[in-house]
C-alpha positions as CSV (number, residue, x, y, z in Angstrom):
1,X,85.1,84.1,125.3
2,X,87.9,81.7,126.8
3,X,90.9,80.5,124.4
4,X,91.1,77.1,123.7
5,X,94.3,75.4,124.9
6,X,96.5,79.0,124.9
7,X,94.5,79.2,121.8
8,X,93.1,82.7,121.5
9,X,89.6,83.1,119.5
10,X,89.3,85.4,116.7
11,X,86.7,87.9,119.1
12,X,89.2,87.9,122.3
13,X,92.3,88.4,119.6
14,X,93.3,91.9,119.0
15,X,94.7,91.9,115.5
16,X,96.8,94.5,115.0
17,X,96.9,94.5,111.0
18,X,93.3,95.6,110.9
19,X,93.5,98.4,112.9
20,X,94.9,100.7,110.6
21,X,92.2,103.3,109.3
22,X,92.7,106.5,107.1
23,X,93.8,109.4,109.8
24,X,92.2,112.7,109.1
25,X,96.0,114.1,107.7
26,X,95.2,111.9,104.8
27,X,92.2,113.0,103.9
28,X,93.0,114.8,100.8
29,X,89.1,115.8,100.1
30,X,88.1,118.9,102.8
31,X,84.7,117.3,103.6
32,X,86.3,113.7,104.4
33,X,85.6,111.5,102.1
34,X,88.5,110.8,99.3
35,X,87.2,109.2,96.3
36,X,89.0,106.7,94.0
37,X,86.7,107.3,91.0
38,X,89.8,108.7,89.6
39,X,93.6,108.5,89.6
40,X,94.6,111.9,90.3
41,X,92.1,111.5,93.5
42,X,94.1,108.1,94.7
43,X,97.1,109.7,93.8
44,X,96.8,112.8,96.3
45,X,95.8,109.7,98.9
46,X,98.6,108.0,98.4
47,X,101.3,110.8,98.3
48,X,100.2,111.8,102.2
49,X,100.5,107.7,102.9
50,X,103.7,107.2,101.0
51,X,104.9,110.5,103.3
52,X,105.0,108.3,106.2
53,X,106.9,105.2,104.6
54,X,110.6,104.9,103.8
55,X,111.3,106.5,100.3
56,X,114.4,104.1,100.1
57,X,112.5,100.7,99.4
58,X,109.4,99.9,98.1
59,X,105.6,99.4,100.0
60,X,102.8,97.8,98.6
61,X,99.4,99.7,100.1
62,X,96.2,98.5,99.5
63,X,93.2,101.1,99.9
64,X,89.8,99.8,100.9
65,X,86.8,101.3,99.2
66,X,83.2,101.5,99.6
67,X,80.6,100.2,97.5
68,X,80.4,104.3,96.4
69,X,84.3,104.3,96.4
70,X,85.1,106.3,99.2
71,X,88.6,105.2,100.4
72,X,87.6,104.3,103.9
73,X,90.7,102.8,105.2
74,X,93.9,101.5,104.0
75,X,97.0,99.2,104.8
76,X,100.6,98.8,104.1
77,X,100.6,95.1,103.1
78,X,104.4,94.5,103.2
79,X,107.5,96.8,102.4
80,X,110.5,95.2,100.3
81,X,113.8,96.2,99.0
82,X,114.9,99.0,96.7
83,X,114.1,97.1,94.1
84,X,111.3,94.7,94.7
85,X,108.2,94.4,97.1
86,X,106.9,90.8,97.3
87,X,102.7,90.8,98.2
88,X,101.1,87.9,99.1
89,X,97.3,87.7,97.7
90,X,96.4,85.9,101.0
91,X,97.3,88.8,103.1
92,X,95.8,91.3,101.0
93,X,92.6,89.6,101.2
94,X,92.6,88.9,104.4
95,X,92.9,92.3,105.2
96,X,90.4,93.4,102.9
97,X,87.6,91.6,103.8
98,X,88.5,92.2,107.8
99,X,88.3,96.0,106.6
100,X,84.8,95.4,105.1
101,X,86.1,96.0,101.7
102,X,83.6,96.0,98.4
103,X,86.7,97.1,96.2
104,X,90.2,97.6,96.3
105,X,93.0,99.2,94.9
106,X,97.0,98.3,94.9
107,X,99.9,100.6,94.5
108,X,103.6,100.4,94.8
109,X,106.0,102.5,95.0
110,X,109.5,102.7,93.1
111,X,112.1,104.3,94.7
112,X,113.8,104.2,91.5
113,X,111.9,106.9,90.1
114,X,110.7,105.1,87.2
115,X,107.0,104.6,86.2
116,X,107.4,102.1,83.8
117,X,105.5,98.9,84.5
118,X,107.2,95.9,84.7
119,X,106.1,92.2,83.5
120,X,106.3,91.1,87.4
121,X,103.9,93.9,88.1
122,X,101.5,93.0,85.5
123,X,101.7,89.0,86.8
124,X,101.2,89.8,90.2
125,X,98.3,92.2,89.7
126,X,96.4,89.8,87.3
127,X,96.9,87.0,90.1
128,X,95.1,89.4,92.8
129,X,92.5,90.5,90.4
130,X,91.5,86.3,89.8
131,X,91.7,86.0,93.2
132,X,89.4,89.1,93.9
133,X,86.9,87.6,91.1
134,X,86.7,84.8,93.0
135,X,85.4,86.3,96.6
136,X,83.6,88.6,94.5
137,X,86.0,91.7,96.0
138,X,87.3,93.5,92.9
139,X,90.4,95.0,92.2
140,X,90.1,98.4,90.4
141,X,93.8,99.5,89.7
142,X,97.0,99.1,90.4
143,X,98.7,102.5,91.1
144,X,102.8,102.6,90.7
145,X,103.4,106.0,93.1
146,X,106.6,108.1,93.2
147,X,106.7,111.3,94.5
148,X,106.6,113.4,91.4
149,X,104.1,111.1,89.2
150,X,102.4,108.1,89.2
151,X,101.0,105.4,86.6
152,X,97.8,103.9,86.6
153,X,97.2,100.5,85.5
154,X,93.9,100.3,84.6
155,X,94.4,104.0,82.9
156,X,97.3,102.1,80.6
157,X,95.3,98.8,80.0
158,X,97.5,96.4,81.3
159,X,94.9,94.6,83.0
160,X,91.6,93.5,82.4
161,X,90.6,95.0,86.4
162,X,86.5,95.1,87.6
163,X,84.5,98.0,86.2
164,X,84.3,101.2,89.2
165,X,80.6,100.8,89.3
């Protein structure tokens, strides 16, 4: 297809965002397909991504499940300071639904150290997870990573998040 007045169209566009799939050096599971029915599962995930970012300010990833939750891809949504990562619902579900997403999961990291989650974590994740309800495209937990530990959000109830099945 032709653009449209310098214009490109959405099939001739190459958009670089949605490119981003799981490599095979973080597949944590040895047959290929990591699973998110559990934190400790996500959390292996997330350590080889978060081994590849910059320890010294925060990332927000978003992993994109399957309707069996298998993480089949996942994407760095925006990196921040060293003590605050902004996300933008827009972009995450943008990215979501151009990833073929039938779940999703959020987690941050805290250079910090701490695991404690804070009331602008809890705000922001209860905006995504309305927005989610709304295109039907769930938001199953919020993970806060650090290197040693990590806290689930849906395993300390802060949310009300979608049910895993």
């Amino acid at each position: 297809m032709r653009d449209l007045n310098g214009i490109a169209t959405v099939y001739e566009r190459r958009i670089k965002t949605v490119t981003l799939k799981r490599s095979p050096e973080h597949i944590a599971d040895p047959e290929g397909k990591p699973n998110a029915d559990r934190p400790d599962e996500v959390y292996q995930l997330l350590t080889a991504i978060y081994s590849h970012l910059d320890d010294d300010q925060e990332h927000l990833v978003m992993l994109v499940l399957n309707v069996s939750n298998d993480v089949v891809g996942y994407k760095v949504i925006s990196s921040g300071t060293q003590s605050s990562g902004h996300g933008d619902a827009k972009i995450i579900f943008r990215n979501a639904l151009m990833l073929g997403a039938a779940k999703i999961i959020l987690a941050h990291n805290h250079p910090s150290g701490s695991l404690k989650v804070s009331d602008a974590d809890i705000a922001f994740t209860k905006k995504v997870i309305e927005a989610g309800r709304t295109l039907d495209l769930p938001l199953v937990d919020h993970i806060i990573y650090t290197p040693n530990a990590y806290t689930s959000m849906r395993a300390e109830d802060c949310c009300r998040f979608e049910s895993l099945t």
